[in-house]
Chimera marker file (.cmm) of the C-alpha trace (Angstrom):
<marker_set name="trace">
<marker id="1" x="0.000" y="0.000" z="0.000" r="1" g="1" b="0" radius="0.5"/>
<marker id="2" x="2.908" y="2.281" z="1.255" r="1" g="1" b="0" radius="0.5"/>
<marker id="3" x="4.677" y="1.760" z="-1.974" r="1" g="1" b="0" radius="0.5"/>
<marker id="4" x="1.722" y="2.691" z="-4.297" r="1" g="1" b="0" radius="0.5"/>
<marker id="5" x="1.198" y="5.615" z="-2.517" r="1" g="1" b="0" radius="0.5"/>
<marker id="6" x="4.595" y="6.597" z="-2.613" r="1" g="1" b="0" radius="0.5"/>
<marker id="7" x="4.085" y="5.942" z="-6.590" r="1" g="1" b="0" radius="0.5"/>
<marker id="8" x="1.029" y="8.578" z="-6.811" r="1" g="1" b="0" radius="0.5"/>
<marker id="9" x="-1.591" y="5.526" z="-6.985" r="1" g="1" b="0" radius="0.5"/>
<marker id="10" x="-4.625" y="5.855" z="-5.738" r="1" g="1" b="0" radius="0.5"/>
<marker id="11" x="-5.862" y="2.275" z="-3.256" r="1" g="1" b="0" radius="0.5"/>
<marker id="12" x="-8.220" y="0.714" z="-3.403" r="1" g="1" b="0" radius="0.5"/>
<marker id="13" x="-8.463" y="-1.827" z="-0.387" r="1" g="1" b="0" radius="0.5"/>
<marker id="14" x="-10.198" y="-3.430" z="2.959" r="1" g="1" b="0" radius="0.5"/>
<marker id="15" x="-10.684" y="-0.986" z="6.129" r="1" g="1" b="0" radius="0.5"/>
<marker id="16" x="-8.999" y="-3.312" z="8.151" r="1" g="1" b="0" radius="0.5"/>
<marker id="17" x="-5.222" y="-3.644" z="9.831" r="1" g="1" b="0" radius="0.5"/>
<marker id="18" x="-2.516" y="-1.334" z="8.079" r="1" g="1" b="0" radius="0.5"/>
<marker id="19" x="-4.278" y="-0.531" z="4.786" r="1" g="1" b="0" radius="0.5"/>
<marker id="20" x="-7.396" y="1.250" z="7.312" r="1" g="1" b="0" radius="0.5"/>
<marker id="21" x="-4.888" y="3.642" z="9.104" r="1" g="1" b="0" radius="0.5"/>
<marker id="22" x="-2.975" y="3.821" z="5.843" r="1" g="1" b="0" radius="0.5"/>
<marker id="23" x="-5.091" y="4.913" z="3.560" r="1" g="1" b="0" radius="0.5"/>
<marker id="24" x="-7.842" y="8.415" z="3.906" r="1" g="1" b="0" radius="0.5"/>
<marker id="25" x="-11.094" y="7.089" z="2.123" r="1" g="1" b="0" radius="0.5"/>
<marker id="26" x="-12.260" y="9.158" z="-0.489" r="1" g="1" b="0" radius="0.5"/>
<marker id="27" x="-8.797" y="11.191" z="-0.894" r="1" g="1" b="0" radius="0.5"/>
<marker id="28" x="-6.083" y="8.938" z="-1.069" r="1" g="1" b="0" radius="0.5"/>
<marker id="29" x="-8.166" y="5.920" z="-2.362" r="1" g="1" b="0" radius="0.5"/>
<marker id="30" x="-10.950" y="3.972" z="-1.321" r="1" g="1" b="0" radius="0.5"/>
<marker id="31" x="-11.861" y="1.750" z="1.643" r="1" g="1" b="0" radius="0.5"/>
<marker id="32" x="-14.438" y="-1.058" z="1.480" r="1" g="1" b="0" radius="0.5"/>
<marker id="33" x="-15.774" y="-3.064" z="4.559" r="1" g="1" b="0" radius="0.5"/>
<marker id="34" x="-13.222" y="-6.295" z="5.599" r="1" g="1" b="0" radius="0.5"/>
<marker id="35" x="-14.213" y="-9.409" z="3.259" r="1" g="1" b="0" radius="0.5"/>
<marker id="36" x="-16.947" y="-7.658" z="0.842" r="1" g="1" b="0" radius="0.5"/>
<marker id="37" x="-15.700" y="-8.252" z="-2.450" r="1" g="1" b="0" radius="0.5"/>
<marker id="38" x="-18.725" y="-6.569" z="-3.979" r="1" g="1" b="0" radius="0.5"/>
<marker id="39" x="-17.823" y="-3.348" z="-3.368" r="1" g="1" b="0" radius="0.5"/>
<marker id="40" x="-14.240" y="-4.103" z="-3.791" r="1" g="1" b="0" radius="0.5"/>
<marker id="41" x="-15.105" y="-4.650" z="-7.028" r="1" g="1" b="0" radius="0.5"/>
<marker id="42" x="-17.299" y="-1.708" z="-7.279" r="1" g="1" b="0" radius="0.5"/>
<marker id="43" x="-14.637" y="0.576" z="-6.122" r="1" g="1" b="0" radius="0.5"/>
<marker id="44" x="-12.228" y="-0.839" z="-8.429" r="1" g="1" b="0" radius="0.5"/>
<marker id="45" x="-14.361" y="-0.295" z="-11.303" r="1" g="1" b="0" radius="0.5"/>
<marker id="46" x="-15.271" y="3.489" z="-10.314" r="1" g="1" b="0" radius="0.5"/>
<marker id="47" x="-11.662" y="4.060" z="-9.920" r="1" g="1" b="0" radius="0.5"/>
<marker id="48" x="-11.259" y="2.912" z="-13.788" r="1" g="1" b="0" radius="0.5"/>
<marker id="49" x="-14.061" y="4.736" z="-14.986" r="1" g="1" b="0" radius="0.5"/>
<marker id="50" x="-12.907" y="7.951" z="-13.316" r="1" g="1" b="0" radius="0.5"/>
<marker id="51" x="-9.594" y="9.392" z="-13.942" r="1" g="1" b="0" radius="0.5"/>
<marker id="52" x="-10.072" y="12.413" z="-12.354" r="1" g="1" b="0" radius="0.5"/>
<marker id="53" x="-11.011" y="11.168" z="-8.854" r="1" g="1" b="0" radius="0.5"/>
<marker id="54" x="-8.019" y="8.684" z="-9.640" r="1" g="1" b="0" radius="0.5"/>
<marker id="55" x="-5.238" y="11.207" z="-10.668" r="1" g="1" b="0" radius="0.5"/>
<marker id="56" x="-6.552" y="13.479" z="-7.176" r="1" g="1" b="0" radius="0.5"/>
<marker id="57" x="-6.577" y="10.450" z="-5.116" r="1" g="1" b="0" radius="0.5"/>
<marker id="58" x="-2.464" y="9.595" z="-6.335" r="1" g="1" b="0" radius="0.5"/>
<marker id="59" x="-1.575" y="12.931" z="-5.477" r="1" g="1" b="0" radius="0.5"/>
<marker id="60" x="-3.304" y="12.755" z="-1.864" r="1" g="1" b="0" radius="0.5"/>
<marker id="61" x="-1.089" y="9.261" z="-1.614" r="1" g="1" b="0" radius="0.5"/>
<marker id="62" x="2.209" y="11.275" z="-2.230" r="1" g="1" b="0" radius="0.5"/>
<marker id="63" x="1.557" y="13.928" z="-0.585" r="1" g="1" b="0" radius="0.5"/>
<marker id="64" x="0.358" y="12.066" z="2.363" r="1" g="1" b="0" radius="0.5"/>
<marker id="65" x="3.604" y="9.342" z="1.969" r="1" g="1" b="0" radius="0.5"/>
<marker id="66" x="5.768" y="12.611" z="1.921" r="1" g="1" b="0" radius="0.5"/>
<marker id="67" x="4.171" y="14.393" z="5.163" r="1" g="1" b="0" radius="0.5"/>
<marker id="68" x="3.995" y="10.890" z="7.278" r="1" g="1" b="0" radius="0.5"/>
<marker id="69" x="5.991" y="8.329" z="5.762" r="1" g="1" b="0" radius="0.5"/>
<marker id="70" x="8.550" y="9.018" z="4.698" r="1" g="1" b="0" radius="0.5"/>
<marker id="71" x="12.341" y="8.477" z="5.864" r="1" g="1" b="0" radius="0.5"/>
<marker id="72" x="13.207" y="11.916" z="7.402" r="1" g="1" b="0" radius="0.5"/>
<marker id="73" x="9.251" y="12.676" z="9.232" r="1" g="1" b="0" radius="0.5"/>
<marker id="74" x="10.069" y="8.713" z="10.769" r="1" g="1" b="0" radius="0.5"/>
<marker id="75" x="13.355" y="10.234" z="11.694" r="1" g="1" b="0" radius="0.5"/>
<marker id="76" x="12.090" y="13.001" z="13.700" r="1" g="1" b="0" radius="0.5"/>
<marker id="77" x="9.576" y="10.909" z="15.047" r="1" g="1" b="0" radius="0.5"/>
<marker id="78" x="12.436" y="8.482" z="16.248" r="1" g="1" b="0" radius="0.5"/>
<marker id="79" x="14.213" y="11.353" z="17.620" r="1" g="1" b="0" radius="0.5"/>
<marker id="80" x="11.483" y="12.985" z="19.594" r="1" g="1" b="0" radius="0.5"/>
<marker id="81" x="10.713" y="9.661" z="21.597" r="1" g="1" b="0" radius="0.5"/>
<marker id="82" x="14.692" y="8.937" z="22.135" r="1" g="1" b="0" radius="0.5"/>
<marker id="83" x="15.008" y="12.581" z="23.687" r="1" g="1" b="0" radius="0.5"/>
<marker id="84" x="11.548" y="12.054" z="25.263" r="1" g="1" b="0" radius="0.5"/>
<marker id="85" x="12.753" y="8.631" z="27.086" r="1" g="1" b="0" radius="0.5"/>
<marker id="86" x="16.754" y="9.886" z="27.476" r="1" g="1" b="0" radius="0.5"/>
<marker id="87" x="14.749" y="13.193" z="29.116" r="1" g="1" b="0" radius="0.5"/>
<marker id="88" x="13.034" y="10.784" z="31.344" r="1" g="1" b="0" radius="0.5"/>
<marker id="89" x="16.195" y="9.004" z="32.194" r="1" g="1" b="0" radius="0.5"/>
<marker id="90" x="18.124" y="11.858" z="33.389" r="1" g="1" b="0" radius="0.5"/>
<marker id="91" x="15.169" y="13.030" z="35.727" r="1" g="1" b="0" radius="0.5"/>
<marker id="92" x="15.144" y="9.835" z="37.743" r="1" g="1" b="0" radius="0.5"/>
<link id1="1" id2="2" r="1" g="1" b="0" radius="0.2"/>
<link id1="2" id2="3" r="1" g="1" b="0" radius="0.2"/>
<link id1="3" id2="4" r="1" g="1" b="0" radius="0.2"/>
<link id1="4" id2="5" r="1" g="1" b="0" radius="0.2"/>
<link id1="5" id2="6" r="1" g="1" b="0" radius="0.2"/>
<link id1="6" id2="7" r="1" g="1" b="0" radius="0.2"/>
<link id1="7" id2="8" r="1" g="1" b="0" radius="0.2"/>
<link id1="8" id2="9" r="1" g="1" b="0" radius="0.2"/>
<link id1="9" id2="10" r="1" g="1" b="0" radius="0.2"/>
<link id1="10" id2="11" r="1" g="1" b="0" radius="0.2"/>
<link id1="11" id2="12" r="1" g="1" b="0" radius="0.2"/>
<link id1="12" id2="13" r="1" g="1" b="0" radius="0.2"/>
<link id1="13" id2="14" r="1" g="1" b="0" radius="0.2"/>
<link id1="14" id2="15" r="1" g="1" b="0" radius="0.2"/>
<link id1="15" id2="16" r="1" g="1" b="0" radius="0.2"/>
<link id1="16" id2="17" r="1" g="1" b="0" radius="0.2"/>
<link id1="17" id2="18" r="1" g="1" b="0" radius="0.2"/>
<link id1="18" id2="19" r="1" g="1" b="0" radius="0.2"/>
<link id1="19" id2="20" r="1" g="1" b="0" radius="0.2"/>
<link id1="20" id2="21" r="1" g="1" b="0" radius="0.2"/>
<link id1="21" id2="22" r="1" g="1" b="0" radius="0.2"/>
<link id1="22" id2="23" r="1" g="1" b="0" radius="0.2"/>
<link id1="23" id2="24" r="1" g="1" b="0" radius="0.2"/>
<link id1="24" id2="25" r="1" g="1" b="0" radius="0.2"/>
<link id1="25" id2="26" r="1" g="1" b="0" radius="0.2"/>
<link id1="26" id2="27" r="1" g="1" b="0" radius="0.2"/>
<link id1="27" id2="28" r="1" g="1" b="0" radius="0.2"/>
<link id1="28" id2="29" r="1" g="1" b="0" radius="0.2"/>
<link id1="29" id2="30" r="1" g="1" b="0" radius="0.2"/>
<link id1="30" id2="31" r="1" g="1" b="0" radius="0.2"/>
<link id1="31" id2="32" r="1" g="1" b="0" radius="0.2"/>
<link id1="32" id2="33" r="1" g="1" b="0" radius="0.2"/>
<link id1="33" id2="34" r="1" g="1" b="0" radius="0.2"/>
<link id1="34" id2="35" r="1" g="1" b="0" radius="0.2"/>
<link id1="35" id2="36" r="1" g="1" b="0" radius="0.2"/>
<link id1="36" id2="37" r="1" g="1" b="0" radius="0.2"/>
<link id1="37" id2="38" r="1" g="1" b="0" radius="0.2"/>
<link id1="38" id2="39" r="1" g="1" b="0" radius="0.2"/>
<link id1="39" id2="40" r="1" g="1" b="0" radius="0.2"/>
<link id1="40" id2="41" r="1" g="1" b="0" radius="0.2"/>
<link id1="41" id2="42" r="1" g="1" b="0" radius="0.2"/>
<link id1="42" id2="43" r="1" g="1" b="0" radius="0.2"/>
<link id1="43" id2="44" r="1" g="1" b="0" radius="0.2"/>
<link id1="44" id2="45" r="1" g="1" b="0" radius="0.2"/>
<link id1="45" id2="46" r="1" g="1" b="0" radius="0.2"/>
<link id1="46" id2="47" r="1" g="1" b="0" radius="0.2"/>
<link id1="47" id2="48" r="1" g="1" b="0" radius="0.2"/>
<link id1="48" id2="49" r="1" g="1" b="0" radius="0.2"/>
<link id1="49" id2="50" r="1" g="1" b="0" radius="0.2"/>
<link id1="50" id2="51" r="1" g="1" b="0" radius="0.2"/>
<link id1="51" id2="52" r="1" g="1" b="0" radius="0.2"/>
<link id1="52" id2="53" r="1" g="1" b="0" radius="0.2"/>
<link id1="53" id2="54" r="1" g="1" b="0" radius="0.2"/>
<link id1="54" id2="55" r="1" g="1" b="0" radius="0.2"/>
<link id1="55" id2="56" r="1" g="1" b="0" radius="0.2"/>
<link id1="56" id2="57" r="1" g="1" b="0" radius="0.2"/>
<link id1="57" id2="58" r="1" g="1" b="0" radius="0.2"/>
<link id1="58" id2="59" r="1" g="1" b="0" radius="0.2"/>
<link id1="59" id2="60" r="1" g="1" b="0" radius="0.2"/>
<link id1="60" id2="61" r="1" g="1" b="0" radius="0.2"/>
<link id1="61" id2="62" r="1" g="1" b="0" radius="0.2"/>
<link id1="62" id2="63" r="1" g="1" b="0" radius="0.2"/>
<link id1="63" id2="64" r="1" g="1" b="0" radius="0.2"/>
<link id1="64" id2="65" r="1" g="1" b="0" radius="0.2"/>
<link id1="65" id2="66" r="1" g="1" b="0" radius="0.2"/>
<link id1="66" id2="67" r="1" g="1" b="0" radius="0.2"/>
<link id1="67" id2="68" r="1" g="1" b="0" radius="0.2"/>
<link id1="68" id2="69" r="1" g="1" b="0" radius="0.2"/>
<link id1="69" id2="70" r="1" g="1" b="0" radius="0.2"/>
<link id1="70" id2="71" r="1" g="1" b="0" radius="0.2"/>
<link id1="71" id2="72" r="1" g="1" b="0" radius="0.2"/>
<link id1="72" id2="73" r="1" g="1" b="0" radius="0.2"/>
<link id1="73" id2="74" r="1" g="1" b="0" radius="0.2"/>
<link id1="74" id2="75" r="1" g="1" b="0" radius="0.2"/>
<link id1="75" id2="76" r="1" g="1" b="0" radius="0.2"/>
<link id1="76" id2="77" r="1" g="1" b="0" radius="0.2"/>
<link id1="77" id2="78" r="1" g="1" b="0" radius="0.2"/>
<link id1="78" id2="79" r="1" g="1" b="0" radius="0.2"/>
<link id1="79" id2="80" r="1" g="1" b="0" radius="0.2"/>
<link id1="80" id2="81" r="1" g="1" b="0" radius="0.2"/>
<link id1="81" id2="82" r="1" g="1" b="0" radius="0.2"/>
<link id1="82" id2="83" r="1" g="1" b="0" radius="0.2"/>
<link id1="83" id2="84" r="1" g="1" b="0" radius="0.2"/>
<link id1="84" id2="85" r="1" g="1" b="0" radius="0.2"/>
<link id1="85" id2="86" r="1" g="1" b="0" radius="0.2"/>
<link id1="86" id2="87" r="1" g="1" b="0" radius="0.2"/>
<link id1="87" id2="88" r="1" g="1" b="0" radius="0.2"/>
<link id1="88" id2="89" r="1" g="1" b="0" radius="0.2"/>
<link id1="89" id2="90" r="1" g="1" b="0" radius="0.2"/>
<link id1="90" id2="91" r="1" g="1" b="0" radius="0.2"/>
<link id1="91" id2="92" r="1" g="1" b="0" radius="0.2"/>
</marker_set>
């Protein structure tokens, strides 16, 4: 999912596990209830149909991938919880 995103793809998956805190329904792709294929499908298909919601949808994925995902925001995030705990440490 990450790497699709990162690609400027639009997803179209379950709202379940990773994929469900991944993925923004309705701007970075579409989420379906866990184990309907139906709408799965349906989704699928409306993507196809509509390149305009898809093209708007990739660029919410990269721009979301870029903002939360990526290497140097996981960095920071890293960093702030080391200094946070080290902080902690020290205080003791």
């Amino acid at each position: 999912v990450l790497e699709a995103m990162n690609n400027s793809l639009p997803v179209v998956g379950f709202d379940s596990d990773g994929v469900g805190e991944t993925v923004i329904n309705n701007e970075t792709g579409i989420l379906v209830p866990k184990n309907l294929t139906k709408p799965l499908s349906e989704a699928i298909i409306d993507l196809s149909n509509d390149k305009e919601k898809s093209k708007n949808f990739g660029i919410n994925s990269k721009t979301r991938i870029i903002n939360n995902f990526s290497d140097e925001h996981t960095s920071e995030k890293i960093s702030i919880i080391i200094n946070d705990r080290v902080s902690n440490f020290i205080d003791l």
